[in-house]
N, C-alpha and C positions, 0 to 999 in steps of 0.2 A: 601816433594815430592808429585808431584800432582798423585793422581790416572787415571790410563784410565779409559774412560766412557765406561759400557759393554752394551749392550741392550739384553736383555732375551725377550725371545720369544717363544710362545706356539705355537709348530706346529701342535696340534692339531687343532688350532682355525685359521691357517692359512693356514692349508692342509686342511682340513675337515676329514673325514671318511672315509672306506670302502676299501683303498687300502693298508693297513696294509700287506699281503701277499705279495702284489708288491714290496712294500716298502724296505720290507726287502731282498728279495731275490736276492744272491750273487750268483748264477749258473749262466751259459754261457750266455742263452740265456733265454730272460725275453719277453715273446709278449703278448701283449693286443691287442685284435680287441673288437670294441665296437661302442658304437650309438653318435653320436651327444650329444654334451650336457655333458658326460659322464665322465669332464672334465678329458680324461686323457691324452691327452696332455699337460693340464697344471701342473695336478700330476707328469708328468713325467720328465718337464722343474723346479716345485721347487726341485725336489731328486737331479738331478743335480749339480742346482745353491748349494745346500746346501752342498751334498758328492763334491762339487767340494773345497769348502771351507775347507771340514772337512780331507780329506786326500790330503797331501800338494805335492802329486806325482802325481797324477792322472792329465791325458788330456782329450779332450772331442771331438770327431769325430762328426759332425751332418750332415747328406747324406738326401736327394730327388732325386728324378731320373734327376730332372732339376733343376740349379741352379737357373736361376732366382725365381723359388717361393717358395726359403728359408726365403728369406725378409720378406715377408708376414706371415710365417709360422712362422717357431720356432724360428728364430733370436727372432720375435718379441714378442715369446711365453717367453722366456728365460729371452728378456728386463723385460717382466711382472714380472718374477718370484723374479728378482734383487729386482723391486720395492716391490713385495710383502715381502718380508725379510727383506725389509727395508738396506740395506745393496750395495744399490748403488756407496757410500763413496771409497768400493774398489776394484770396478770395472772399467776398461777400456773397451769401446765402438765402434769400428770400424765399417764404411758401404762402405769402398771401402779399402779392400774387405772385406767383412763381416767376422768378429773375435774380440774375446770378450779374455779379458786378466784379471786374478785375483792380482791384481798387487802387494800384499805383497810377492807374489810365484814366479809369473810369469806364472802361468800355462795356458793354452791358451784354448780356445774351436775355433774349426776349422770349416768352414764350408764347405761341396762338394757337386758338383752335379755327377751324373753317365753319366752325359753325356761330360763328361771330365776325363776317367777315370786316365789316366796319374797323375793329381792332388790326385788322391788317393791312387794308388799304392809309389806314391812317397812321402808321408808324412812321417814328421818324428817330434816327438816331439822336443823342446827345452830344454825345464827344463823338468826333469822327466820320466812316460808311458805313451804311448797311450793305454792305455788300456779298454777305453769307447767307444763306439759308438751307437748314438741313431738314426736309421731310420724310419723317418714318411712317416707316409704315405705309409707303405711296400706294401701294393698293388698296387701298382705303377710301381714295381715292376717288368715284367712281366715273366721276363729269369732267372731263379734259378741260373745258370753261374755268373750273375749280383752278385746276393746275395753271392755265394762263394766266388768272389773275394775280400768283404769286409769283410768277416768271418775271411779271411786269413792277412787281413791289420792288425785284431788286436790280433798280434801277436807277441813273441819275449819275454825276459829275463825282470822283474820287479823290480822295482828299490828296491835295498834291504832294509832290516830293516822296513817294511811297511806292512802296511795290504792292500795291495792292488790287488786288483781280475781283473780278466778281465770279461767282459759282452757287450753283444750287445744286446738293447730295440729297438724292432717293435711295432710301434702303426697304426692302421689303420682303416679304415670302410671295414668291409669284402662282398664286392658287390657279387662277385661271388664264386660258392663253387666251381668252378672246378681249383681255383687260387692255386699252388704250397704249398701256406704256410698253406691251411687244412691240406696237406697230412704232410708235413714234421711236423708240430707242435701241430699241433689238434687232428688228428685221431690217436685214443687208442682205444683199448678195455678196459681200467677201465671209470665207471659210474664218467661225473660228478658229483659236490660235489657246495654247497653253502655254500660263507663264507659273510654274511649280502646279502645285491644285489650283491653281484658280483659270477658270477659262477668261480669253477679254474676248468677248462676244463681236463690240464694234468699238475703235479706237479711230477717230476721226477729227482730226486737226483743225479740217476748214469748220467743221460742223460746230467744233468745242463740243463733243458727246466723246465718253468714256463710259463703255455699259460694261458690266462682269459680273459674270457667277461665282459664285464661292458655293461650298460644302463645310462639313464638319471635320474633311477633313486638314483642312487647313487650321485648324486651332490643334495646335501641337500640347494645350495645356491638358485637354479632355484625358479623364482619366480611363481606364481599364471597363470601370463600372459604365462610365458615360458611353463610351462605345460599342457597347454589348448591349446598349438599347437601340442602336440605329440598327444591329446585325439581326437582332431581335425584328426589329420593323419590316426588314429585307423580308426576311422570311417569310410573316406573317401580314403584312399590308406592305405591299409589291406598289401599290400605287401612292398610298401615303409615302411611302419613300422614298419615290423620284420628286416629288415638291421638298417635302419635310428636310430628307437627308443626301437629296444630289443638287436640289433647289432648281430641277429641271420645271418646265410650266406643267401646271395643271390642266390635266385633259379632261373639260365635262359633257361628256355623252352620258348621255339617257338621265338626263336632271331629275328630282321626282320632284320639283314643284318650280314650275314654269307659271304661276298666276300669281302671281308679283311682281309688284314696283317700288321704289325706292322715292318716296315725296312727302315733303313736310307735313305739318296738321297743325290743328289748334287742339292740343290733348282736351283743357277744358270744354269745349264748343262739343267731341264728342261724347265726351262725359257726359254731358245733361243730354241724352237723346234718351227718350224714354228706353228704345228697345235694346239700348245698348247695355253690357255688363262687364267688370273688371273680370279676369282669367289671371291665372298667376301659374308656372308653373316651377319645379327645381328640379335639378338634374346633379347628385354630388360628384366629383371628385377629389383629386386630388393632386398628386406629384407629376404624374405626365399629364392627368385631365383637367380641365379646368371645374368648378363647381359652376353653374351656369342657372341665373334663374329668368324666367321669361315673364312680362308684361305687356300684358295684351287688353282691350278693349274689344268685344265680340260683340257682333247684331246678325242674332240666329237668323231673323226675321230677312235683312237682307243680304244673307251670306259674304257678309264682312268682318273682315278682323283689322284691326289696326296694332300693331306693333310698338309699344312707346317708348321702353327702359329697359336695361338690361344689366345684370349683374355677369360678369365672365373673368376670374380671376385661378389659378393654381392655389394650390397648399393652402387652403382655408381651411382652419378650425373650424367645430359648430361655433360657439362662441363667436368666433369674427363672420360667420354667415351672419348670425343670430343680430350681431352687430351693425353690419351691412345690410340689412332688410329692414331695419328699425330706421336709421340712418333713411334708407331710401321712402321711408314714412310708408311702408306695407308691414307692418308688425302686424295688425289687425284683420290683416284680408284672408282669406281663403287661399291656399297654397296645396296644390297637389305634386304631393315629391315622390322620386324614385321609389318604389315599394323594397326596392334590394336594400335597401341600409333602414329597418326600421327602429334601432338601436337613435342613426344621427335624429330621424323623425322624432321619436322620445324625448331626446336629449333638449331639442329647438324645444319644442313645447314649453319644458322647464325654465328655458330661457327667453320665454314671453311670446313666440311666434305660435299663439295658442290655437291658430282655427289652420295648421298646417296637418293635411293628410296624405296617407297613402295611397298610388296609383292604382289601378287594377289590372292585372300583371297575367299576361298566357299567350298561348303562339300565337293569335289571331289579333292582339291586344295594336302591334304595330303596325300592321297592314292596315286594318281599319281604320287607328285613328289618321294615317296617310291618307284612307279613300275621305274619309269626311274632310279632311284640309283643303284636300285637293279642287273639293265645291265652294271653296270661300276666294273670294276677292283677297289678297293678302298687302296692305299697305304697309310700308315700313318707314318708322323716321331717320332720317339720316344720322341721327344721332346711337342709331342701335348699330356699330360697325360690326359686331363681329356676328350679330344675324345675319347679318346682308354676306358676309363671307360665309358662313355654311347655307345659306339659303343657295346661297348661286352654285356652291358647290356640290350640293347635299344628292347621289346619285345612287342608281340601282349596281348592284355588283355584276360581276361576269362570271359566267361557268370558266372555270381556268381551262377545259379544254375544246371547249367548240366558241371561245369567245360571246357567244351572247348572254344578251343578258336575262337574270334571273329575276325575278320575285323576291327579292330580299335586298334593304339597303345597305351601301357600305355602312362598315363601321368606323366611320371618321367621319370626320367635321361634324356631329351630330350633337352635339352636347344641350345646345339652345333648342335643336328640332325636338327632341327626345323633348325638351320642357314644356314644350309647346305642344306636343300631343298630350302630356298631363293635363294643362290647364285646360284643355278644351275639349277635356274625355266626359264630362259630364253636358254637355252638348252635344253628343252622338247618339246614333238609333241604339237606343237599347242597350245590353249587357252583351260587351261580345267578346268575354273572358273564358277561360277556360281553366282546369285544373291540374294542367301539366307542367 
């Protein structure tokens, strides 16, 4: 009789270190907030792939506040994780609609976004519980309501004879400290505690909460080059780098756009108003920056902006910009992009985003188009997350030595703002460019 072939595998040398505490902990609720790098999204997608193997009942909820950038996210964080286990063999892969199956079981990992919440109220396992759910990205988050009603999904009678627990894992970059999830899961009166890099914040048995920070420097894999970009940050954004790369909370004083809300719309219903007009703006990057393009609906008339769509992605090609703007059915609109790269400007044109122009670009170009925003009512759809995260954080710098603050904004989180003053530079007083 032929034997099965087993593969043994050291999760040591295939998780690395440091998240041992994580690892283990079968209480409620399990949150990491942490820096870039800090890989714990990926720690969080192999405990999965692996306890999904290992307990034959267990389901897998996976939430973002928006479905489309799950794809990107932890699908693909999850596909990693399959391959790093080597254990591909018994998995099934779906992308329409995103759902991963363990096929000796049947057990399914699900995917939702909250901006459908029907799809999550309504789940229901196949074979087995739902008794997992992992939300990334929880500062996304922004209505604690939100957060309840997914507390409440994983809930109900566990399939017997099983070790089977329930838990819900939040992992996030914590921008702002005035975000719900300090208060409910952070803030204690007992003194953190260090267990290697990683701090546990609050370990709390009766409560079932396990909260901990992580850094960059608990990924032992980061190489040389990688870490010479945080030392880099240190130096040079002192405040990006206690979020970014110690995954301390984000401190937002002196905000430069406090006239905003975050509430639904009927995009078409504002579309057809006479006074209203589309605004588009682009902001490129690339390898640290994101390429970021802004969609907005403006009514000069009654200092309104409405916010609808958003492009926010790293390491784009023109070509896959070019691709993604056609895709998001703006090939044809008006686009006013960064005046610094009129090379990639050139290039889009070629590649069909023909009525795309250059910004108009001098010292007084960014303060102004700040003073005009700052007269507009600013609406945002829930669905633009990562406006709503430089909006809320988007602040004035500081004089490094008398502390206050200056007349000039950080240079971080800015990539969507920066778009947004393009597309709406042609609805300001006049020409307020200069030649320097």
């Amino acid at each position: 009789m032929e034997k099965k072939k087993q593969n043994n595998i050291s999760l040591s040398q295939v998780i690395g270190k440091g998240y041992g505490t994580y690892w283990h902990w079968k209480g409620r609720y399990r949150v990491c907030k942490g820096s870039r790098a800090s890989k714990k999204s990926k720690t969080t997608a192999l405990w999965y792939i692996f306890n999904m193997m290992k307990y034959k009942n267990a389901n897998l909820l996976v939430v973002r506040k928006v479905y489309r950038t799950l794809k990107d996210s932890c699908f693909t964080e999850l596909k990693w994780a399959i391959n790093r286990l080597g254990v591909s063999r018994f998995w099934d892969i779906k992308e329409s609609p995103l759902e991963m199956t363990y096929k000796p079981t049947g057990q399914k990992i699900y995917f939702r976004g909250l901006d459908d919440p029907l799809k999550i109220t309504s789940i229901a396992a196949e074979k087995g519980s739902l008794c997992w759910c992992w939300i990334e990205e929880a500062y996304e988050i922004t209505a604690e309501d939100d957060f309840n009603m997914l507390d409440e999904s994983i809930r109900g009678k566990l399939s017997e004879n099983t070790n089977l627990f329930k838990q819900i894992t939040l992992t996030f970059n914590p921008w702002n400290e005035h975000h719900w999830l300090k208060k409910r899961f952070f803030d204690t009166v007992a003194a953190p505690t260090k267990s290697g890099n990683i701090t546990i914040n609050r370990k709390d048995e009766k409560a079932g909460v396990l909260a901990i920070t992580t850094d960059y420097t608990c990924n032992e894999w980061l190489d040389d080059t990688d870490k010479a970009l945080f030392t880099q940050m240190k130096q040079t954004n002192p405040k990006r780098y206690r979020v970014a790369g110690l995954g301390d909370w984000g401190i937002s004083e002196g905000l430069i756009y406090e006239n905003w809300q975050e509430q639904p719309f009927d995009v078409a219903k504002i579309k057809s108003l006479n006074s209203v007009q589309a605004v588009f703006g682009l902001d490129f990057g690339y390898t640290n920056d994101p390429t970021a393009l802004f969609c907005g609906l403006a009514d000069p008339a009654a200092k309104t902006l409405w916010v609808f769509d958003e492009l926010y992605k790293r390491s784009m090609s023109n070509e896959e910009i070019a691709k993604s703007i056609t895709k998001m059915g703006f090939a044809k609109e008006k686009i006013t992009a960064d005046a610094a790269e009129p090379k990639s400007i050139d290039r889009l044109r070629t590649l069909g985003i023909t009525r795309i122009k250059s910004a108009r670009k001098g010292k007084d170009s960014i303060n102004s188009g700040i003073d005009l925003l700052q007269d507009y009512r600013i609406i945002v759809h829930p669905k633009c997350v990562n406006f709503i995260t430089e909006i809320s954080n988007y602040s004035w710098e500081k004089d490094a030595l008398s502390g206050k603050q200056i007349n000039r904004p950080c240079d971080d989180l800015n990539h969507l703002m920066d778009a947004m003053r393009y597309a709406m530079e042609d609805l300001g007083r006049g020409n307020y460019f200069s030649f320097e």
